[in-house]
C-alpha positions in Angstrom: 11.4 22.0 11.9 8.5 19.9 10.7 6.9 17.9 13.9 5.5 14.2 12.9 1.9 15.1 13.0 2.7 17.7 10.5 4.2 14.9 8.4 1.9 12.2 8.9 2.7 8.9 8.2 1.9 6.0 5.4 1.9 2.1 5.3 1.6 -0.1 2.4 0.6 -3.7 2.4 -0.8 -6.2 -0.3 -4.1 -8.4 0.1 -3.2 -12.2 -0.7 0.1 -11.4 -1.8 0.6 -14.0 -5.4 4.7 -14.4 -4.3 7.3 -13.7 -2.1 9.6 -11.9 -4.9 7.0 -9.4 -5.1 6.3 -8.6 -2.0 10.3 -8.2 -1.4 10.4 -6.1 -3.4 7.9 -3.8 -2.6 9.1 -3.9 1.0 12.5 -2.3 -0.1 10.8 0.3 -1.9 8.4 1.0 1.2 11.9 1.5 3.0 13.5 3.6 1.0 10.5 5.9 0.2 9.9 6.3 4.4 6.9 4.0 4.9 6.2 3.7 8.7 4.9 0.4 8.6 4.3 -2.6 6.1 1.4 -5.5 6.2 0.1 -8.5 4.3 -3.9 -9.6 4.5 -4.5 -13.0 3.7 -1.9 -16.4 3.6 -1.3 -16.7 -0.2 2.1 -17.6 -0.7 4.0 -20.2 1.6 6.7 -18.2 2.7 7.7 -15.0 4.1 9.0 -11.8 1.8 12.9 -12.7 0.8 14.0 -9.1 0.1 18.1 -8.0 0.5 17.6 -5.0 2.7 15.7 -6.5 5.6 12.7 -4.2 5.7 10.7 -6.5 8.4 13.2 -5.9 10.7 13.7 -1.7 10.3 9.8 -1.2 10.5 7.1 -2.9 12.0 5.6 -5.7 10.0 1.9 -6.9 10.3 -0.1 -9.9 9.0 -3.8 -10.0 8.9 -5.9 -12.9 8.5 -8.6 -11.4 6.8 -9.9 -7.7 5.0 -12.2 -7.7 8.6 -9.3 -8.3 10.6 -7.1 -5.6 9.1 -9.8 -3.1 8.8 -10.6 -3.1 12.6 -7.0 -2.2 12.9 -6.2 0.6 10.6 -4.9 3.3 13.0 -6.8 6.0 14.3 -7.4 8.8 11.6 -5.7 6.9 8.8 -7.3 6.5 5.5 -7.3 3.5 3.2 -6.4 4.3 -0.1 -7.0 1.0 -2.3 -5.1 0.9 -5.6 -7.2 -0.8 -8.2 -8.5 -0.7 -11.8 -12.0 0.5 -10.9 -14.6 2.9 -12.5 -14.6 4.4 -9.6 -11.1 5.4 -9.1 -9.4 8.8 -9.8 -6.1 9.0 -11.5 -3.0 8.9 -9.7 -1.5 12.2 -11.3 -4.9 14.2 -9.8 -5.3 12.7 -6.3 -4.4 14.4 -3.1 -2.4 11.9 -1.3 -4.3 12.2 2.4 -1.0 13.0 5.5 -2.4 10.0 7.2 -3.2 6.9 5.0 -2.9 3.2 4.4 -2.1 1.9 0.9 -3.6 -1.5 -0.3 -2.7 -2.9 -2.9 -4.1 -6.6 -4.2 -2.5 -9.6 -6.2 -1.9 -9.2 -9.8 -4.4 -11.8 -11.0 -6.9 -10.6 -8.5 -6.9 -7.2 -7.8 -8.4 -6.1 -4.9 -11.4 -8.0 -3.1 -15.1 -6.3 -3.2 -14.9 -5.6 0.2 -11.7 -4.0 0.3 -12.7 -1.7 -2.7 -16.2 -1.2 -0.8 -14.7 0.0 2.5 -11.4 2.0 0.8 -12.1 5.7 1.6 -10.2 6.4 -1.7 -9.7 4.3 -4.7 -6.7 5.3 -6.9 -5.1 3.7 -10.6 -2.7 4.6 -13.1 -3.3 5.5 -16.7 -2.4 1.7 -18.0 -5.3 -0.6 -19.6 -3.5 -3.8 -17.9 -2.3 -4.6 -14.3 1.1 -3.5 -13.4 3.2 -5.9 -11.1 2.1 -5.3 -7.8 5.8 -3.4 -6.1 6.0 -1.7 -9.4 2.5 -0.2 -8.6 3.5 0.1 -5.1 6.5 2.2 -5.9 4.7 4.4 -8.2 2.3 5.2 -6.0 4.4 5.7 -2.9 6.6 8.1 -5.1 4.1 10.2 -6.0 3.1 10.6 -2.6 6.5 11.8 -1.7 6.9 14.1 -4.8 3.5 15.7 -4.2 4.1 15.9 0.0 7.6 17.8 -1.1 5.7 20.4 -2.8 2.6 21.3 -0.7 
């Protein structure tokens, strides 16, 4: 038997979110791929996430005002992992997803703010020369992690 440290844990959250649809979206993905814990930064859209499978209320759901007020929070020994188009990113098909990490993910239109890229202890990105919607990126990302995980 595997204990939880062993395991580790992941969350996934967007930084000014463009809309609701895509955010409900990602959240049922973060469910069904085991995410601990879900998040927003930022008050983009006017709403809260509509998603089918009620993913606010099986895991614990944060809000952030800020990229300050988030990163003062990240738990202990967790590392952020920002997904963005960046010179400085590796590919997803080589990195080594950390046990203990925090996925970021930004708007579509937007990407990820300099700070957040500044302060990410990893930057990842796909092999694509456009944006991909932001809970199809999530997905992809959060499936790898579980498909690499599996075979360590």
């Amino acid at each position: 038997m595997v204990n939880n440290l062993e395991q580790g844990f992941f969350g996934i959250g967007i930084q000014n979110g463009k809309t609701p649809e895509n955010l409900g979206v990602l959240w049922r993905s973060a469910q069904n791929m085991g995410a601990s814990f879900i998040f927003t930064i930022g008050n983009r859209y006017a709403k809260q996430a509509c998603e089918t499978h009620k993913a606010t209320g099986a895991m614990p759901y944060f809000h952030y005002e800020n990229f300050d007020d988030f990163f003062n929070n990240l738990p202990k020994g967790a590392m952020l992992v920002g997904v963005e188009l960046d010179e400085k990113s590796l590919q997803l098909e080589i990195f080594k997803h950390p046990k203990r990490c925090v996925y970021l993910l930004g708007a579509e239109d937007h990407g990820l703010s300099k700070l957040a890229i500044d302060k990410s202890h990893n930057l990842v990105k796909f092999k694509s020369e456009l944006s991909l919607n932001v809970s199809v990126a999530g997905s992809i990302v959060m499936y790898d992690r579980q498909t690499k995980l599996n075979f360590q």
